[in-house]
VMD Tcl script that draws the C-alpha trace (Angstrom):
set ca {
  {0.00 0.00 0.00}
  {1.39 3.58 -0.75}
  {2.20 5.69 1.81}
  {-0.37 8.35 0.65}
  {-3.08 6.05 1.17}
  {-2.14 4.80 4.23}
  {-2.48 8.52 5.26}
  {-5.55 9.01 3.48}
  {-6.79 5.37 5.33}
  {-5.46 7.29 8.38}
  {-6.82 10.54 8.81}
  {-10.27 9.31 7.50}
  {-12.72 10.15 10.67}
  {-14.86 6.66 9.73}
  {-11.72 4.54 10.15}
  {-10.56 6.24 13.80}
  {-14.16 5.45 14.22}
  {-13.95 2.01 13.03}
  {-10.71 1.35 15.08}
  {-12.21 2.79 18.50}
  {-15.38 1.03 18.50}
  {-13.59 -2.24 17.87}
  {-11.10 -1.89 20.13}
  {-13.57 -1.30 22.69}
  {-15.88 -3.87 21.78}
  {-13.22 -6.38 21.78}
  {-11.35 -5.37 24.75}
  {-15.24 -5.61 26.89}
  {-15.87 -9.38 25.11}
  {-11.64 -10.06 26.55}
  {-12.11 -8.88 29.95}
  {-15.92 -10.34 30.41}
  {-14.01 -13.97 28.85}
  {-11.25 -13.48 31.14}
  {-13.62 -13.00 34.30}
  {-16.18 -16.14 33.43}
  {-13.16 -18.37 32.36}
  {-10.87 -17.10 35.28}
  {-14.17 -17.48 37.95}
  {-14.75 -20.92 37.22}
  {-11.23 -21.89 37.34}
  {-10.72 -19.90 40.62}
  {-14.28 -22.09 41.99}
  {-12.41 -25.30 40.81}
  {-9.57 -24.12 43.03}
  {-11.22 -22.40 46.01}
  {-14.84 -23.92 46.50}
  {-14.77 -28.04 45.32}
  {-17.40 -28.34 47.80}
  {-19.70 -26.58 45.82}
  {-18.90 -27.95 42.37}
  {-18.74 -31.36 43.46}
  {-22.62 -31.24 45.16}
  {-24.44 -34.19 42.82}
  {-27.17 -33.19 40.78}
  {-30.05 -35.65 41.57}
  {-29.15 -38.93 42.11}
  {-26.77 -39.58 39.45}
  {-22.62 -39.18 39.53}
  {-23.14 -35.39 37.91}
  {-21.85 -32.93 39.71}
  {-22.89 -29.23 39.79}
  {-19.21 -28.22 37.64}
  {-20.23 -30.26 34.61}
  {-22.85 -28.22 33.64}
  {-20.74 -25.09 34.74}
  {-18.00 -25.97 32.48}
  {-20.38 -26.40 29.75}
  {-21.69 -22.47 29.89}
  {-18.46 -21.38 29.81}
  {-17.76 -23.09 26.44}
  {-21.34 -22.13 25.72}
  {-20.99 -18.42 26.59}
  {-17.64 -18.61 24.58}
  {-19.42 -19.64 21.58}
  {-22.04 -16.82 22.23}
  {-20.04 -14.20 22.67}
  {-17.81 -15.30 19.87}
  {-21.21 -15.14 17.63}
  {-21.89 -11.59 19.04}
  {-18.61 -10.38 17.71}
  {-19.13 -12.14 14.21}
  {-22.81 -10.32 14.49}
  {-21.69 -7.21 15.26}
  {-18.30 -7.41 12.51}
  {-20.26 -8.20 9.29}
  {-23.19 -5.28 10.27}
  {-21.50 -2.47 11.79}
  {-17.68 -2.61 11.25}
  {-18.00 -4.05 7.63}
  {-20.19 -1.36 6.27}
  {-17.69 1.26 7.69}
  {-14.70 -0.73 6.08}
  {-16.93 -0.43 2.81}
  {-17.33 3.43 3.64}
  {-13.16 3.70 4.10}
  {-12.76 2.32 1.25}
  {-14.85 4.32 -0.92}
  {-14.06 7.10 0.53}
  {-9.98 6.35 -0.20}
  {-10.65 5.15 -3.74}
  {-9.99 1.96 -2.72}
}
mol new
graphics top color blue
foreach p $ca { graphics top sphere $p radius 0.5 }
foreach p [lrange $ca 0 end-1] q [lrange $ca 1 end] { graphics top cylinder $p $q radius 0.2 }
display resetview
C-alpha cells in the first residue's frame, strides 16, 4: 500500500471510528471472557465443595454443567462479535474504502 493512502486510510474520521469502536468492543468481550473463564477456574480451586454437590441422584456434579456455559458463553459471545463485525464494522470498512478510492 502507498504511503499516501495509508495517510488518506489514516486521517479518515470513519476509520478512527472504526478502530475505537472495535477496540472497545473487543477489549469488553476479553475482559468479560477473562472473568467467566478465570471465575470458574478460581471455583475449581477455592470452593470443590460446591462444584462437586451431585445433581439428583446420578454421579453429575454441579461443575459439569458449569464448564459447559463457559464453552457455551464462549461460543455466544464469539457469535456476538461475528454479528456485530459483518453489520457495523463491515459497512464502515466499505465506507473507508470508498471514501480512499480503494
Amino acid at each position: 500500500m502507498p504511503d499516501k493512502l495509508i495517510e488518506k486510510v489514516r486521517n479518515n474520521e470513519k476509520y478512527k471510528t472504526l478502530k475505537a469502536r472495535r477496540n472497545s468492543f473487543a477489549w469488553a468481550l476479553t475482559i468479560t471472557m477473562l472473568v467467566v473463564y478465570y471465575g470458574y477456574i478460581a471455583l475449581i480451586a477455592f470452593n470443590k465443595p460446591f462444584l462437586s454437590q451431585k445433581l439428583g441422584s446420578g454421579v453429575t456434579t454441579i461443575g459439569i454443567p458449569i464448564g459447559m456455559a463457559v464453552i457455551v458463553f464462549t461460543i455466544l459471545i464469539t457469535g456476538l462479535y461475528v454479528r456485530r463485525a459483518n453489520k457495523e464494522f463491515d459497512a464502515l470498512t466499505r465506507d473507508i474504502l470508498k471514501e480512499t478510492g480503494q
